[in-house]
C-alpha positions, -999 to 999 in steps of 0.1 A, spaced: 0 0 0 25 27 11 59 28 -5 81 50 9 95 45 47 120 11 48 138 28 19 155 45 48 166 16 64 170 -7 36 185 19 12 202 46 28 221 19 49 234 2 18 231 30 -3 257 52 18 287 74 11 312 50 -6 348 56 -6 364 54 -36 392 60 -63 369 81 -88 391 68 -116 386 32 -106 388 7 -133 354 -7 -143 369 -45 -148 350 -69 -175 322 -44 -172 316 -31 -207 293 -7 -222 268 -16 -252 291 -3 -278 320 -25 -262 338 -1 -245 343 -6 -209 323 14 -184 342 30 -162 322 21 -126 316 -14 -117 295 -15 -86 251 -12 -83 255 20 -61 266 51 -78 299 68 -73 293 95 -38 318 122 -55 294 140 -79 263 149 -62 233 167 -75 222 197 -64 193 211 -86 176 191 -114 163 222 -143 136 195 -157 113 198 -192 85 171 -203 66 169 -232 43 135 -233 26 136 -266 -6 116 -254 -13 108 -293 18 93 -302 23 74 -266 60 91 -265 76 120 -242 104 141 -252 125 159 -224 156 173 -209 172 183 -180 196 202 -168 214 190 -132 235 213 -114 263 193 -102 287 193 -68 319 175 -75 336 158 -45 367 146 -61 388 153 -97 374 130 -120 367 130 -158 335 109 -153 300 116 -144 279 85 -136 241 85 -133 206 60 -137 193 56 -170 167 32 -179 151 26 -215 159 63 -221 176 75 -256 201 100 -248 198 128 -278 225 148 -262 248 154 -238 269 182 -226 292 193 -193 286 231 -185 309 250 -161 292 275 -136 284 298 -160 268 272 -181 294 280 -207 305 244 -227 339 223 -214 340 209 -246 330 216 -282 332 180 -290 296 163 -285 304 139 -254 298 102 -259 275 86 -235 284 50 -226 252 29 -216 253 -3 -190 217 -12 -188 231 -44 -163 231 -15 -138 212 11 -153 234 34 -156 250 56 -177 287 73 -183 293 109 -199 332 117 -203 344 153 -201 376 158 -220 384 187 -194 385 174 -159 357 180 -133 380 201 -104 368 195 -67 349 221 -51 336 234 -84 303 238 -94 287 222 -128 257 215 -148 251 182 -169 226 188 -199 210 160 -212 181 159 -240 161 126 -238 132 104 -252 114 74 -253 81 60 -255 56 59 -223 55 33 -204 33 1 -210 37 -10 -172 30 7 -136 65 24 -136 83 52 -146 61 75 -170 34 52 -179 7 54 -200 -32 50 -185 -62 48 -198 -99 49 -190 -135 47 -208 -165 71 -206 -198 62 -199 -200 70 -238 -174 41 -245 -147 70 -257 -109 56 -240 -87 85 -233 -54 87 -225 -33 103 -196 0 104 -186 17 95 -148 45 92 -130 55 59 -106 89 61 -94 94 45 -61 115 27 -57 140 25 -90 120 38 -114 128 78 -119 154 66 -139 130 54 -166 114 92 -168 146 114 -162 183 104 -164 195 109 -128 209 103 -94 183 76 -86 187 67 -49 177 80 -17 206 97 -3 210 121 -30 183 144 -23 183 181 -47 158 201 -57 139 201 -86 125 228 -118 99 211 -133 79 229 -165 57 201 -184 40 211 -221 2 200 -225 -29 206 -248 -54 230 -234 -80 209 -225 -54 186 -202 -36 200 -166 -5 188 -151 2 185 -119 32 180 -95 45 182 -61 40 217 -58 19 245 -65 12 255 -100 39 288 -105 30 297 -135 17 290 -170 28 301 -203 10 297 -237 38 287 -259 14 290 -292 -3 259 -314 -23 252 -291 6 239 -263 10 254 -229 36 250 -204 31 245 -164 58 256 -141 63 242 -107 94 250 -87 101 221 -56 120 241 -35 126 215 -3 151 189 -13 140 158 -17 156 122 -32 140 112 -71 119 85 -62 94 108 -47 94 134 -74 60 129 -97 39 150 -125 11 137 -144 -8 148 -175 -48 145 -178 -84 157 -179 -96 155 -145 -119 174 -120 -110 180 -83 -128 187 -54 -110 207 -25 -109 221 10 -84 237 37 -72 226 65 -71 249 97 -36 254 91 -41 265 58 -31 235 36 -48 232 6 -63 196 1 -78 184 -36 -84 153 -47 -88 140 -85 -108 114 -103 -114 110 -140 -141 133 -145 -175 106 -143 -161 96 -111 -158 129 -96 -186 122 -74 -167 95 -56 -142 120 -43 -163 135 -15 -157 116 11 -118 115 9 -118 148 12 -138 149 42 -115 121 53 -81 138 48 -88 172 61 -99 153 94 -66 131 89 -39 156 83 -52 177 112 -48 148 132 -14 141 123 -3 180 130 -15 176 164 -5 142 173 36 150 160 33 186 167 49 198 132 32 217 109 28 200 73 55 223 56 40 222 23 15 248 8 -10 216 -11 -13 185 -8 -34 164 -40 -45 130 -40 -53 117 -76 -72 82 -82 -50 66 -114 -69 43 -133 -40 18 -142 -21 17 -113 -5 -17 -96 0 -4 -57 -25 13 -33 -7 44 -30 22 60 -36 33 91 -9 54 116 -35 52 145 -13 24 172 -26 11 146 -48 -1 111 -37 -13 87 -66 -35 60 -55 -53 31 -70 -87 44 -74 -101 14 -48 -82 30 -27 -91 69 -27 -129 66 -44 -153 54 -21 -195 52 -26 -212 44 4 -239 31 -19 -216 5 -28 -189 -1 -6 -190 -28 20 -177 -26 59 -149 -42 47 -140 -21 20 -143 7 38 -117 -9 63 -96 -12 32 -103 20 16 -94 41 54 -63 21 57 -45 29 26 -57 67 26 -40 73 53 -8 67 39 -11 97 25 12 119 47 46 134 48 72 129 65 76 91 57 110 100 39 128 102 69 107 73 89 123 46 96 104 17 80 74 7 65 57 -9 97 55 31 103 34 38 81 14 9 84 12 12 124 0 52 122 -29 39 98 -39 26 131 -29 50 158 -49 79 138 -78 57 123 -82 51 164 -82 85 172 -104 100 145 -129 72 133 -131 54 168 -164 38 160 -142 16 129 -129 -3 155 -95 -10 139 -82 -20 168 -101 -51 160 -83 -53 129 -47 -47 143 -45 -83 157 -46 -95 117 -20 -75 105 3 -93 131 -15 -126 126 -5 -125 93 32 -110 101 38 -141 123 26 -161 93 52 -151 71 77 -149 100 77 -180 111 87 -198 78 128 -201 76 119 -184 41 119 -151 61 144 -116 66 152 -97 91 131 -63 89 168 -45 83 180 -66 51 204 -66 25 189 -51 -6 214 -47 -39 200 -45 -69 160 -32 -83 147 -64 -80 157 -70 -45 147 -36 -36 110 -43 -49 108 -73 -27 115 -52 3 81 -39 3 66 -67 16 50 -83 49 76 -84 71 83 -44 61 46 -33 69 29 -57 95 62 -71 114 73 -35 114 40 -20 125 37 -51 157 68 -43 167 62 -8 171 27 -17 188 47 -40 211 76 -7 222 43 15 223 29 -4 246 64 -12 264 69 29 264 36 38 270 15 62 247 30 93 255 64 80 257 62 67 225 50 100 210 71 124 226 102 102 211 87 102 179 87 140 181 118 142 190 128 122 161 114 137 138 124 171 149 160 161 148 157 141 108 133 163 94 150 168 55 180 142 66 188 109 63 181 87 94 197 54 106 179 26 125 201 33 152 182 68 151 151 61 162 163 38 190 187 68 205 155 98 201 131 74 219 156 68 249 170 110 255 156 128 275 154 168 256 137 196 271 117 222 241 150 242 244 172 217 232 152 215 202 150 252 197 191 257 197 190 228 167 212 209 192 209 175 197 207 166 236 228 135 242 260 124 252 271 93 267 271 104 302 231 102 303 229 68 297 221 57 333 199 88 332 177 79 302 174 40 313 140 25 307 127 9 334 105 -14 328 88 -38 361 116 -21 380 144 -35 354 165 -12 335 163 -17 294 189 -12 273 164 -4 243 183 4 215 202 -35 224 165 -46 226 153 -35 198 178 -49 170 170 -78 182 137 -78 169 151 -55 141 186 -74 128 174 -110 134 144 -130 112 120 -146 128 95 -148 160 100 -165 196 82 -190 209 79 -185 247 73 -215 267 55 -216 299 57 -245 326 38 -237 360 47 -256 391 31 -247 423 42 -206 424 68 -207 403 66 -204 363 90 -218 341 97 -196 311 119 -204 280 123 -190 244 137 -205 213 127 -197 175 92 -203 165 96 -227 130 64 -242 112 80 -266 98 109 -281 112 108 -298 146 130 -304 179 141 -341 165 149 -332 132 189 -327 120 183 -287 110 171 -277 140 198 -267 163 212 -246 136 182 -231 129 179 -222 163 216 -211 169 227 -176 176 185 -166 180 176 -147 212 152 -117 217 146 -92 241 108 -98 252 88 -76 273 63 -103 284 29 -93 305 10 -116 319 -23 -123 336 -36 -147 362 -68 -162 380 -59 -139 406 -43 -107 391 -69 -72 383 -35 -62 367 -10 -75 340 23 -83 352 55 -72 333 89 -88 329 116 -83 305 131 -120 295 163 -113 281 181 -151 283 173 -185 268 149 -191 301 140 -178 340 121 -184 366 95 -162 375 75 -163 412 38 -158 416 28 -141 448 2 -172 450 -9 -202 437 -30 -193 409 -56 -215 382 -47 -203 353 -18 -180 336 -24 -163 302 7 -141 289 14 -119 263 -17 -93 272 -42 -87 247 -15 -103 223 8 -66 227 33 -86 218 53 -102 190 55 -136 201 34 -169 205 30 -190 240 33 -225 241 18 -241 280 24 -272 291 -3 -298 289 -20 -284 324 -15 -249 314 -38 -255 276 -60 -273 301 -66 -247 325 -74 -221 299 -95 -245 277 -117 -250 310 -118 -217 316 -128 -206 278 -157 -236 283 -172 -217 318 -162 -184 319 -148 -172 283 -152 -134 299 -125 -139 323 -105 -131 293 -102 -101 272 -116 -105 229 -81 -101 225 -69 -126 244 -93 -152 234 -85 -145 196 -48 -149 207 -53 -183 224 -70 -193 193 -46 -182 169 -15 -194 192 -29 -226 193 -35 -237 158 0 -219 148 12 -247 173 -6 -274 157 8 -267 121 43 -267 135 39 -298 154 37 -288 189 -1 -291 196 -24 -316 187 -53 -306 164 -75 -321 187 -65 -301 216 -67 -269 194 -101 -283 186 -113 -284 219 -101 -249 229 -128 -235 205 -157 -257 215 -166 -227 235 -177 -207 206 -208 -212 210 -211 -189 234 -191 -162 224 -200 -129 218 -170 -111 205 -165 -111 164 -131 -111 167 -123 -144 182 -157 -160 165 -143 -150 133 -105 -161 139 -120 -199 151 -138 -199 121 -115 -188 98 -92 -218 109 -118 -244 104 -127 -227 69 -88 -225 59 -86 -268 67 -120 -275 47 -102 -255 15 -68 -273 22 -86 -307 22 -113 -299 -4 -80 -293 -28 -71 -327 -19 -105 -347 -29 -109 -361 3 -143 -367 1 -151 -379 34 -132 -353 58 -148 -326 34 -183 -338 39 -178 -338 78 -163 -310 82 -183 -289 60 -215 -307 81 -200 -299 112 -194 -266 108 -228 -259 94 -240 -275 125 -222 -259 150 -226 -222 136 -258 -225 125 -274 -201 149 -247 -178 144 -254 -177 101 -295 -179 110 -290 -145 134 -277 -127 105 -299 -103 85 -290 -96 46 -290 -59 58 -262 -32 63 -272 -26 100 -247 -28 128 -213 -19 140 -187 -25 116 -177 -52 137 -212 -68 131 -210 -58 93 -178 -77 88 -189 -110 106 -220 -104 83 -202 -103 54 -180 -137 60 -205 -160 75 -233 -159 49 -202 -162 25 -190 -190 39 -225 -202 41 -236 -202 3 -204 -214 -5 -213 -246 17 -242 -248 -2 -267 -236 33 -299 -240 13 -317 -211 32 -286 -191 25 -288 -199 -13 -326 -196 -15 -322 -160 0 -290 -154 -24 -309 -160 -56 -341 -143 -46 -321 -109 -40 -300 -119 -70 -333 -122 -95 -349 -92 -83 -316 -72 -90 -311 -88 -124 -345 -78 -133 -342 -43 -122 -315 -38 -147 -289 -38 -119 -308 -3 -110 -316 -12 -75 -291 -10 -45 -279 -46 -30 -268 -45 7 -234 -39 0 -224 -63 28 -240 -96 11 -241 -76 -24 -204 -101 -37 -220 -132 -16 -254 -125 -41 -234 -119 -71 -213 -152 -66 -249 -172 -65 -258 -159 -98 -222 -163 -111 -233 -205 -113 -253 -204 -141 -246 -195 -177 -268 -165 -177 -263 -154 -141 -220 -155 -151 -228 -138 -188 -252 -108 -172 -223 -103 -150 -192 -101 -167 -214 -76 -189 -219 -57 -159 -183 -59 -154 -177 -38 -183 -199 -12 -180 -196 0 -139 -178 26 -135 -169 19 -96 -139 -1 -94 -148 -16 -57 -178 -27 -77 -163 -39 -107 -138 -61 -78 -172 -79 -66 -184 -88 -101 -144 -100 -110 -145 -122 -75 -179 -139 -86 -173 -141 -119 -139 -162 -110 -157 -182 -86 -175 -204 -113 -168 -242 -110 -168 -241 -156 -130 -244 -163 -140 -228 -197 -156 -196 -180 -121 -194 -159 -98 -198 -190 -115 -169 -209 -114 -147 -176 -79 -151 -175 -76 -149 -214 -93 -114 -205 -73 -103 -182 -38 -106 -202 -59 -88 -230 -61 -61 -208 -89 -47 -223 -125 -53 -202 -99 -63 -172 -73 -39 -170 -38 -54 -167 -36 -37 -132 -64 -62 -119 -47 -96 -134 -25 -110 -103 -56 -107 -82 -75 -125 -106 -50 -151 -112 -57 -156 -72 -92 -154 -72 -88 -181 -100 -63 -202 -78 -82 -202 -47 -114 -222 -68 -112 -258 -61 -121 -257 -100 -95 -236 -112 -60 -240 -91 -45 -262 -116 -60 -240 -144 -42 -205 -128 -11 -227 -122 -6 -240 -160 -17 -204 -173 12 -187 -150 36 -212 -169 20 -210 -203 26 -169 -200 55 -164 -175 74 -140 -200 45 -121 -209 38 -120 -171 70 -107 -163 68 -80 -191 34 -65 -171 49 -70 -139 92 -64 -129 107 -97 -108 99 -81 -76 70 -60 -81 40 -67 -60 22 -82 -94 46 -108 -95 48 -120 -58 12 -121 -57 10 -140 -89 34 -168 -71 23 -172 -41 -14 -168 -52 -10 -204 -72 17 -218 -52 5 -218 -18 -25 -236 -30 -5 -270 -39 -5 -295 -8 13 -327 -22 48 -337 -28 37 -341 -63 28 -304 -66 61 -293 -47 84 -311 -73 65 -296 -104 68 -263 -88 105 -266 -77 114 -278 -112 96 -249 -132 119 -223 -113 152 -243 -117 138 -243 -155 143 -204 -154 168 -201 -123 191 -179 -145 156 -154 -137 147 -160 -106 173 -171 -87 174 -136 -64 136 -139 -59 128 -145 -23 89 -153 -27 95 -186 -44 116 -198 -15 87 -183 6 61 -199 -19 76 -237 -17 80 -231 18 37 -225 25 34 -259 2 60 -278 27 40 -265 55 5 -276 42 22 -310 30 34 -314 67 -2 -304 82 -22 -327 59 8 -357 69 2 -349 109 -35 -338 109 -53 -359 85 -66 -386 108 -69 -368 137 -92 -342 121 -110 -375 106 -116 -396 139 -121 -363 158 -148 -353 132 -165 -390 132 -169 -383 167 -185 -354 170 -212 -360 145 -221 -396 156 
């Protein structure tokens, strides 16, 4: 969703000053025309650094090309004869060194060497570049817009009237400016930037900043001036071309706030703007800086393969994720649509990661739409963290990242939802206002500069007073390290030492817990899914591991949580008495699972069955989730697990409701993939059985809380799909009636996909629909009619679907890795998506770079659906058949891995899910 904040961390670490002999020989590197390029390494050269970029466009929207050039004012570090820069895909008309007058070095026309291994180019100046000196590179430029989501891309959308017209936008985050522009395309070189862009009259461009000025340049052309005068790094620079209207409003503060839509869609733009006002007045209060720019624009791109992207000034967004119609839109969506537009803010360039990002969706959503509830939601996003975590397949959240394609992969879970639960974990360890005021205080001290990880640790532990800040000294020396010591359950906390570990090492712990009269046994080791204590790998899997945990935990007899800080392998911790039960990790704060001995899971499974309320939502929806994590890696007994949720019955609380059941429902599709006919049957019965007065409560409404909405929303879901005859009768009732209205009346939007998949079943019911498809002009619509449309059991109606969708036509290109997983995830058509991202893997990697979200969602979307060693080896040899491509791609590894795991699950679980099942319904 957000693209911006672990390019700190993951960039600017590896992307630092370098020190090096500017005349260093470039090896067996050579350029296209066989010379040999004179730099060898991914990371540019550190002794020529821009300063200002002087930037022209012209995108001709009729001929699909853009002409440019650019002028970059130039600070040489050391004597050298070379200038190095990105290039990607660009044709380089001319090129020319300038001295500070912007008089020529040379009369010759200067060669331009092109590596496009490193995309980079080389310009030699017969006259050498002196040190100290100021410079300007010149370089005229073309080539054709982008087909993809990167660079300067084409997009394209229809009118009601059928007419497709054209626009032109930028994507650059985070190796793709270089595809627009030739320049200094990382992070740490941050300049300033001119930018003036030539349009017809009856387009407007926009960019970071304020329009300056406009000049009519005759024949009809006019060009737009904008002047970016706080110095930023390229990936967040961004201008687009089109014809669309805005809608606007101020902030208190003065800020200027529009957002954009294609013009038919304009009316979908209402409530974002409501949205960000309240949003952005939030965030100026809650980190007590002023945003320092004079607009900010949100724009809805039709073709675009991200949620958002934060340039600063100008945030593009999918439009799912910046239109919303409450007509249409489900609770769900509306989860969805919140939590990407609030990515929309600032300062991200100097955050540290981004989990950031991704944690402050939260932290503000809380604060100014408290009746959302996303609290609720929170424990997901670290569900499904400790998903990805706990394969060996995993990174550290501070990685390694090289080259583009490694960079891409970056943005991934373990960026966004590890980083977010880890900063909900020292939130909660610092408490709220602790946490803020060191966020303050680190932003105060970055703001416009390039931070470390180290950075945040050292602002969150000094202690400043507001006069610190206002010399522009920062307030630390050694001396105060006693001084600013957490203490934390009367320990003191190292916190920067605590927090790389959950920062420089992969993975999650496992905290065992062993009670014995009033003493409780604690240990930690790595949490792995699929390797266990008696197998060869596992002590070197589990060498070198060890976290600093803040663990809370409750009692039978405790009002209050208890707090310790387990820094070694294991402790001993005393109780003041002898207690029932023990339940740690409070409200599931923090990153880890729990694993009790077998009178521990009995004591809270007896308590769950008599009095579930003794516990918090929370912590019931962590027992369950802990629990079946522990049966998939071997440590639990399904049955067990099984037994824990027998309570549900009587619970209350969505949350955990929807966690038990979303466990049960993830087995029956594991097993239903398998054609085991008899464990599918049962468990499909028994979970029809046992929920039934839970699906027979719900009303095909949109009343409720959100909370209610969203339990709505997956239970009759799950109920039609299990073929619930009341639930299909009511499904195709509300399905006809809509049908023959003309699609003119209004569906609840809750139930509205769960009525479209119903008539999706039948020839007529799928054909009305993928019509429909085609002619709505809300895309969180047109997302319901894709899902039912995919969820036909015809193979035939699948293959032309995806057929469609590399067309890119009625389904845009931007919607086909989702469809390849809604494709997947059919019992009908997982083979189908699987042979079909063979047939068309070039073609595939052509729409979407090795890396890119498209891709990694296109792989694990089919691969994660295979559950037999069969499966695995076709897989495994279908990458080795490309490795040469692939080889650097972590989400195959990650991929293989999730088919390992549900091998392993169907190999222990099987039986014991079949006599457990045969039990319960004789």
């Amino acid at each position: 969703m957000h693209l911006w904040l672990v390019i700190l961390l993951f960039l600017e670490s590896q992307f630092g000053v370098q020190s090096s002999d500017s005349n260093s020989p470039a090896g067996d590197n050579l350029a296209t025309n066989g010379l040999p390029f004179p730099w060898s390494k991914v990371r540019l050269p550190n002794y020529i650094v821009p300063v200002h970029y002087h930037l022209f466009i012209h995108p001709n929207l009729t001929t699909l090309r853009f002409n440019g050039s650019v002028k970059i004012e130039i600070d040489v570090k050391n004597n050298t004869n070379w200038v190095v820069l990105h290039s990607k895909n660009l044709k380089i008309y001319t090129a020319t060194v300038l001295d500070e007058h912007e008089a020529h070095l040379s009369d010759k026309v200067l060669s331009v060497l092109e590596y496009p291994a490193h995309e980079q180019i080389a310009i030699f100046s017969p006259k050498i570049l002196t040190s100290g000196e100021k410079y300007f590179l010149y370089l005229e430029f073309g080539a054709p817009l982008s087909d993809g989501f990167y660079g300067f891309y084409k997009s394209t959308y229809k009118t009601k009237a059928g007419e497709t017209r054209v626009l032109a936008s930028t994507h650059f985050e985070p190796t793709s400016a270089r595809m627009a522009l030739p320049c200094f395309d990382e992070p740490i070189f941050k300049a300033n930037y001119s930018v003036r862009i030539r349009r017809g009259p009856s387009h407007i461009a926009l960019s970071n900043m304020p329009l300056e000025q406009t000049v009519e340049i005759g024949n009809g052309l006019f060009e737009d001036h904008f002047e970016v005068s706080v110095k930023m790094s390229s990936y967040l620079l961004a201008f687009i071309v089109c014809d669309f209207r805005s809608v606007s409003g101020m902030t208190a503060t003065g800020i200027n706030i529009s957002i954009y839509a294609v013009p038919e869609k304009w009316h979908q733009t209402h409530y974002a703007l409501e949205a960000a006002l309240r949003l952005l007045e939030f965030y100026e209060q809650y980190f007590n800086i002023l945003y320092p720019l004079p607009k900010m624009d949100l724009i809805a791109i039709p073709d675009f393969q991200s949620g958002a992207m934060e340039n600063w000034g100008l945030t593009t967004y999918r439009e799912t994720s910046l239109l919303y119609d409450p007509d249409i839109s489900s609770a769900s969506d509306k989860l969805w649509w919140f939590g990407n537009l609030v990515t929309m803010e600032w300062w991200n360039d100097i955050w540290l990661n981004e989990g950031f990002a991704r944690y402050m969706e939260f932290v503000s959503l809380e604060a100014v739409y408290p009746e959302l509830k996303v609290e609720d939601h929170f424990l997901d996003t670290c569900f499904g963290a400790i998903g990805r975590d706990s394969l060996n397949s995993s990174r550290p959240i501070s990685s390694l990242a090289e080259n583009p394609t490694q960079i891409k992969e970056m943005f991934d879970t373990v960026s966004y939802d590890k980083g977010a639960c880890i900063l909900h974990m020292l939130r909660n360890f610092l408490t709220n206002e602790g946490f803020q005021t060191g966020i303050i205080r680190y932003l105060r001290r970055f703001r416009y500069s390039n931070a470390r990880n180290e950075d945040l640790w050292d602002s969150l532990i000094k202690t400043c007073s507001e006069e610190d800040f206002t010399t522009g000294e920062y307030c630390y020396s050694s001396t105060q390290g006693t001084k600013n010591a957490y203490r934390f359950a009367g320990e003191h906390i190292d916190l920067k030492k605590m927090m790389y570990t959950w920062t420089l090492q992969k993975g999650i712990p496992l905290v065992t817990v062993k009670r014995q009269g009033r003493k409780l046994y604690i240990g930690q080791e790595r949490f792995l899914k699929i390797v266990l204590p008696n197998d060869p790998s596992w002590h070197s899997l589990q060498e070198g591991y060890l976290w600093h945990i803040p663990l809370t935990y409750k009692t039978s007899h405790s009002d209050l949580e208890i707090k310790h800080i387990l820094t070694t392998k294991s402790d001993v911790l005393m109780l003041d008495e002898e207690v029932d039960w023990v339940k740690l990790n409070s409200d599931m704060n923090g990153y880890y699972i729990v694993h009790y001995d077998e009178e521990g899971w009995n004591a809270l499974t007896e308590l769950l069955r008599v009095n579930h309320t003794a516990l918090s939502f929370k912590d019931r929806a962590s027992l369950i989730h802990n629990a079946f994590q522990l049966v998939t890696a071997g440590r639990l007994s399904l049955d067990r697990a099984l037994d824990l949720i027998g309570y549900l019955k009587s619970e209350t609380h969505n949350v955990p409701l929807l966690q038990g059941l979303g466990y049960l429902q993830s087995f029956y599709k594991l097993i239903e993939k398998r054609n085991i006919a008899d464990v599918t049957h049962n468990l499909k019965t028994y979970i029809l059985q046992y929920f039934r007065d839970v699906i027979d409560k719900q009303t095909w409404s949109d009343d409720g809380t959100v909370s209610d909405r969203r339990l709505r929303e997956e239970v009759l879901s799950l109920a039609c799909d299990f073929d619930y005859p009341p639930c299909l009768e009511k499904a195709k009732q509300l399905y006809n009636s809509w049908v023959e209205s003309s699609g003119t009346i209004s569906l609840p939007t809750d139930v509205s996909e769960t009525v479209y998949m119903v008539g999706a079943q039948d020839d007529s019911g799928w054909a009305y629909l993928l019509e429909k498809y085609g002619s709505s002009m809300c895309e969180t619509e047109k997302s319901k009619f894709l899902s039912a449309l995919a969820s036909s059991k015809d193979s035939e109606k699948l293959s032309r679907l995806l057929q469609l969708g590399m067309e890119g036509t009625v389904i845009k290109t931007q919607n086909l890795p989702s469809l390849i997983y809604m494709v997947a995830r059919n019992p009908a058509g997982h083979f189908l998506a699987w042979d079909f991202v063979k047939k068309h893997w070039n073609e595939l990697v052509e729409k979407f770079p090795l890396g890119s979200f498209g891709i990694r969602n296109i792989i694990a979307g089919t691969v994660t659906q295979f559950s037999s060693t069969e499966e695995l080896k076709e897989v495994e040899d279908f990458f080795k058949s490309i490795t040469e491509q692939v080889s650097q791609l972590r989400i195959i590894q990650v991929a293989t891995e999730n088919v390992e795991k549900n091998i392993m699950w169907l190999s222990r679980n099987l039986e014991t899910m079949r006599t457990w099942l045969q039990q319960r319904l004789n």
